[in-house]
C-alpha positions in Angstrom: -2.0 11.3 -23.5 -3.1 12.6 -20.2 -4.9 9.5 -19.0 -1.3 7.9 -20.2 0.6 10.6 -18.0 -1.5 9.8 -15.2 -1.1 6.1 -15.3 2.9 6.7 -15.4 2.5 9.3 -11.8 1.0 6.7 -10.3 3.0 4.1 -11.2 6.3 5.9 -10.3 4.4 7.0 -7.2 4.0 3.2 -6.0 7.2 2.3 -7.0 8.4 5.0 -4.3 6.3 4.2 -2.0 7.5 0.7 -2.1 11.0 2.2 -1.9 11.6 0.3 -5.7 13.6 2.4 -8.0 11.7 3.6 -11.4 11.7 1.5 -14.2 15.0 3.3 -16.0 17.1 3.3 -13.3 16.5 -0.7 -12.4 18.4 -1.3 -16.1 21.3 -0.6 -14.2 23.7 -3.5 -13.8 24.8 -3.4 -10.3 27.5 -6.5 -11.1 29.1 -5.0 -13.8 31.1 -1.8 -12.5 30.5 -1.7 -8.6 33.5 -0.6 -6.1 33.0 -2.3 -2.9 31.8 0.0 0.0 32.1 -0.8 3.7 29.4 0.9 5.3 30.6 1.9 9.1 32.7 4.5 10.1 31.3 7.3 8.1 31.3 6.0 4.7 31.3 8.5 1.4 28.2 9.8 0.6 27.6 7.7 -2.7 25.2 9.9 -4.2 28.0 12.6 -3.9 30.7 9.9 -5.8 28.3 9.0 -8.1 27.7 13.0 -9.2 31.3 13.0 -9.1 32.6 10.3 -10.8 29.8 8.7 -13.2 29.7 5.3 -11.4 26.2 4.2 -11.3 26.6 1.0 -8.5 28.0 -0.1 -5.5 28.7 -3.3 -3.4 27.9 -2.8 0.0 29.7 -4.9 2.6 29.0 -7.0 4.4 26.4 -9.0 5.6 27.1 -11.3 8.4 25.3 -13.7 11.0 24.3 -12.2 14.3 25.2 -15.1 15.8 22.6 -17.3 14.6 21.2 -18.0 11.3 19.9 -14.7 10.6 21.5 -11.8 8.6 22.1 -8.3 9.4 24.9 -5.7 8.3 28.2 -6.3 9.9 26.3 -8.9 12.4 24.8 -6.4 13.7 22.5 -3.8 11.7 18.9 -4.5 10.5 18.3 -5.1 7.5 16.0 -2.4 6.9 17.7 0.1 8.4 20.4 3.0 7.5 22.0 1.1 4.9 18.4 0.1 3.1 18.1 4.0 3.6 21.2 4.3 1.3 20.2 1.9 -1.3 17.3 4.1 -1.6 19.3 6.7 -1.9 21.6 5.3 -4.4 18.6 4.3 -6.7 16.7 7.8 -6.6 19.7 9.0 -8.0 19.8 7.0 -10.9 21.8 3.7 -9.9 21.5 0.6 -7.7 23.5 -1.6 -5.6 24.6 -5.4 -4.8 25.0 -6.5 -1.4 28.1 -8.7 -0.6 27.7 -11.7 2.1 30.5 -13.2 3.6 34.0 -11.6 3.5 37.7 -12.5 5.0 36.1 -11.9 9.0 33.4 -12.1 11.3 30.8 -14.7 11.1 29.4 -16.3 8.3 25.8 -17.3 7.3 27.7 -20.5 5.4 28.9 -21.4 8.8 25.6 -20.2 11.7 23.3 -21.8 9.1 22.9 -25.9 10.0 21.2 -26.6 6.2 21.4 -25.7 2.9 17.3 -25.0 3.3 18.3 -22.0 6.0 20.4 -20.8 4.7 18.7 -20.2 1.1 16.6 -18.5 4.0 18.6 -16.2 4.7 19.9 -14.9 1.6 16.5 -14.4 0.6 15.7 -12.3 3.5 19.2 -10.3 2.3 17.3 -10.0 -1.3 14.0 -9.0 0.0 15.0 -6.6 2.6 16.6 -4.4 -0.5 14.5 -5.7 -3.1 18.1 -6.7 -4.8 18.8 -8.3 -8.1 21.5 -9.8 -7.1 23.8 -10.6 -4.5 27.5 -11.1 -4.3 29.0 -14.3 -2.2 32.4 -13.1 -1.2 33.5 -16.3 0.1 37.0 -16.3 1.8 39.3 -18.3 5.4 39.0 -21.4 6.2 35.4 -21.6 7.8 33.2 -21.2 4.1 36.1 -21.4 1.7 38.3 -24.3 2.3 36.2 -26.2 4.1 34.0 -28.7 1.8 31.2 -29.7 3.8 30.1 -25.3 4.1 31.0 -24.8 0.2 28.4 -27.7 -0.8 25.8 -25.8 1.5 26.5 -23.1 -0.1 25.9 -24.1 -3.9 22.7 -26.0 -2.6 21.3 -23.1 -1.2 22.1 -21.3 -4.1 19.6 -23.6 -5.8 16.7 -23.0 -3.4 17.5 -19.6 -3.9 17.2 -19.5 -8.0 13.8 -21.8 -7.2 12.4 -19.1 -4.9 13.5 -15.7 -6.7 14.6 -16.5 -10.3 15.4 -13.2 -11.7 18.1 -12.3 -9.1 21.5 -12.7 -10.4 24.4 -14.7 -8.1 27.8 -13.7 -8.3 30.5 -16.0 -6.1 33.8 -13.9 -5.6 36.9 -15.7 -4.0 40.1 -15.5 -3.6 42.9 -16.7 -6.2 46.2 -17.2 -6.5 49.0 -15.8 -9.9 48.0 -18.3 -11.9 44.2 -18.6 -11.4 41.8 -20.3 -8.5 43.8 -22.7 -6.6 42.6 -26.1 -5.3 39.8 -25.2 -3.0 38.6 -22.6 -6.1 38.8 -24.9 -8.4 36.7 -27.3 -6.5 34.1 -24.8 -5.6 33.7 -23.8 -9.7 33.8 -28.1 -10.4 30.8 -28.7 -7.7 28.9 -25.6 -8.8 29.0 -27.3 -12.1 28.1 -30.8 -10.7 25.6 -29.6 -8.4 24.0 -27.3 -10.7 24.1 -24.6 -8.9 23.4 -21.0 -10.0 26.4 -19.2 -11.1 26.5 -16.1 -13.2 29.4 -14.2 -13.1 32.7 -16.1 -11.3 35.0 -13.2 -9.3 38.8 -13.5 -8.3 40.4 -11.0 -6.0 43.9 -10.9 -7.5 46.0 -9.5 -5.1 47.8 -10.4 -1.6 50.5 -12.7 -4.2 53.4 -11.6 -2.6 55.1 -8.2 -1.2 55.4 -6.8 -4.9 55.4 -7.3 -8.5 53.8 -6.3 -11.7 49.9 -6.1 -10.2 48.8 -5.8 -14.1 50.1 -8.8 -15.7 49.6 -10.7 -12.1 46.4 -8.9 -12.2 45.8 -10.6 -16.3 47.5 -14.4 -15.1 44.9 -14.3 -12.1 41.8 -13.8 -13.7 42.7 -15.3 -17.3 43.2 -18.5 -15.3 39.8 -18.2 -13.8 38.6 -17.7 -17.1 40.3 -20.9 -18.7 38.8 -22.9 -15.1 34.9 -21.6 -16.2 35.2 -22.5 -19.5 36.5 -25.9 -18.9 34.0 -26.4 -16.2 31.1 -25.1 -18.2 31.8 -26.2 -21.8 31.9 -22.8 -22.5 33.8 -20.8 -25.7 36.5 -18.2 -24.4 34.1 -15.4 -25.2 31.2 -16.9 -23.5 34.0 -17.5 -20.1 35.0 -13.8 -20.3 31.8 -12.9 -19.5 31.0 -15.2 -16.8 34.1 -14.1 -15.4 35.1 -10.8 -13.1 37.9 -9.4 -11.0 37.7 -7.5 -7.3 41.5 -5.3 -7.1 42.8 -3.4 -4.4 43.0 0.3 -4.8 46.4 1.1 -3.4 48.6 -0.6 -0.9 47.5 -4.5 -0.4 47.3 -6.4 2.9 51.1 -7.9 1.7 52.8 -5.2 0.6 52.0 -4.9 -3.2 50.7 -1.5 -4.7 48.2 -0.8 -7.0 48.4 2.7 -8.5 45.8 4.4 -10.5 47.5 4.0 -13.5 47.6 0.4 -12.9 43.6 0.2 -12.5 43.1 1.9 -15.6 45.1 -0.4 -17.1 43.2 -3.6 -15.9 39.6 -1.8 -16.8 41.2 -1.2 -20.5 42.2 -5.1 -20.4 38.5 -6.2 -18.9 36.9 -3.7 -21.4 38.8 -6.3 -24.0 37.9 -9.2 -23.2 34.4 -8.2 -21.7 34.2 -8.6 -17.9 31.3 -9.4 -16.6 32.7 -8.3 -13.4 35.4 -5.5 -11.9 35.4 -3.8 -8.8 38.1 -2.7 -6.0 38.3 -2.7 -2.2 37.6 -0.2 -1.7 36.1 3.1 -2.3 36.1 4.0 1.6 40.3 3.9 1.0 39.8 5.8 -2.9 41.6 9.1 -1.2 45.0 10.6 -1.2 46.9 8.4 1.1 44.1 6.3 2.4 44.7 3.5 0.4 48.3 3.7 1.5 49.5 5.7 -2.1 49.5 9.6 -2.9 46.2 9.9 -5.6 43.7 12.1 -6.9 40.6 12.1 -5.2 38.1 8.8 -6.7 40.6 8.3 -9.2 39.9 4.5 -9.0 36.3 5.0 -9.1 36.4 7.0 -11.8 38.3 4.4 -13.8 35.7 1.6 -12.4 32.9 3.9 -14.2 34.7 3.4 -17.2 33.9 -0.7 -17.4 32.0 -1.7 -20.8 31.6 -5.4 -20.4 
């Protein structure tokens, strides 16, 4: 037992030396139930939300192009850095955290990277820098989305990237419209298909329809259409869809007007719970405070609903 004990010290004491999390806290699923954060501008401590809340992950946005094809945080932070510092952070207290590339702004990797070859490149340089299991693609506008020629680039890289670190899970998150993924969605799921690239779990951001509505049953149209697009794409069974499928709300007011209370998230979390989600998250936990999200709530209310998700 003590030459047992022994072996177990030094294991955990390499694994922190290495800045990897101990072998119990890396079971934690960072797709599954992860709020987005937006690291600038003093961000929450997550260690404190996770202590108060129970959420166990986070996606931290966003990783950009400096300018060229290399990544950094915003465009503009190292990669080892502050925000590595908080990954640590997050994973000594017991959870873990997916990085998200892309986004609506700033400059794209899809876009400063000339081949599919760099630009698997640079997501593995994302991946390494944070010894990640996976990554999130939040791929939105009009210079990776609906534009063809940088979506293809994109699914090929993805490829290299499964070649070069097979264990790390991909997660694709786009925007959607009521009724599922419109045309440029749909053809990004058909080519990811016919390329063979790397999927795992399929995201929709349902929100930003119009100035108002019912953001539940939108919220249910949205991502049940996504869900019928997978499994026709894949040849998959609905169960098997549901859980290659995921939603990203917005915790109060949207860009357009709508609102989405509290009450609401719960009830999408209870619906995903149902149907098993892969995915759900929110943007974002920086705006999960009385009137900074736009709506009068309890303090993490949404991420204490987001801590709730099953699968």
């Amino acid at each position: 037992m003590k030459i047992m004990r022994r072996i177990l010290v030094a294991a955990a004491a390499v694994s922190m030396a290495v800045g990897l999390a101990p072998a119990a806290q890396a079971a934690v699923n960072p797709i599954l139930a992860a709020p987005y954060l937006y690291q600038w501008s003093n961000p929450p401590n997550p260690v404190t939300v996770m202590n108060q809340t129970g959420i166990r992950a986070f996606t931290l946005a966003f990783i950009l192009s400096n300018g060229t094809c290399n990544p950094m945080w915003d465009g503009n932070r190292s990669l080892t850095g502050a925000d590595i510092t908080r990954v640590n952070q997050i994973r000594a207290a017991g959870g873990d955290a997916i990085p998200s590339i892309g986004g609506w702004s700033g400059r794209k990797l899809g876009t400063y990277c000339s081949t599919a070859q760099a630009l698997a490149g640079a997501y593995v340089k994302v991946i390494d820098a944070g010894r990640f299991t996976a990554i999130d693609l939040d791929i939105e506008n009009t210079d990776e989305f609906s534009n063809a020629a940088v979506q293809d680039k994109i699914l090929n890289a993805l490829k290299i990237v499964r070649q070069q670190r097979p264990a790390v899970k991909i997660v694709i998150t786009i925007p959607t419209e009521v009724n599922g993924p419109e045309t440029w969605g749909n053809r990004l799921i058909q080519r990811a298909r016919d390329l063979g690239a790397p999927v795992d779990v399929w995201t929709v951001m349902p929100f930003n329809f119009s100035s108002g509505g019912d953001m539940v049953a939108m919220t249910k149209s949205s991502v049940t259409g996504l869900k019928n697009r997978v499994k026709a794409g894949y040849g998959l069974t609905d169960d098997a869809a549901w859980r290659r499928s995921g939603l990203s709300s917005m915790n109060g007011r949207t860009d357009t007007g709508e609102i989405v209370t509290a009450a609401n998230f719960r009830a999408i979390v209870s619906w995903a719970n149902s149907v098993h989600l892969a995915r759900v998250s929110f943007w974002a936990l920086n705006r999960d405070c009385n009137n900074c999200g736009g709506i009068s709530q309890g303090q993490w209310e949404f991420t204490r609903a987001n801590a709730t998700v099953t699968g």
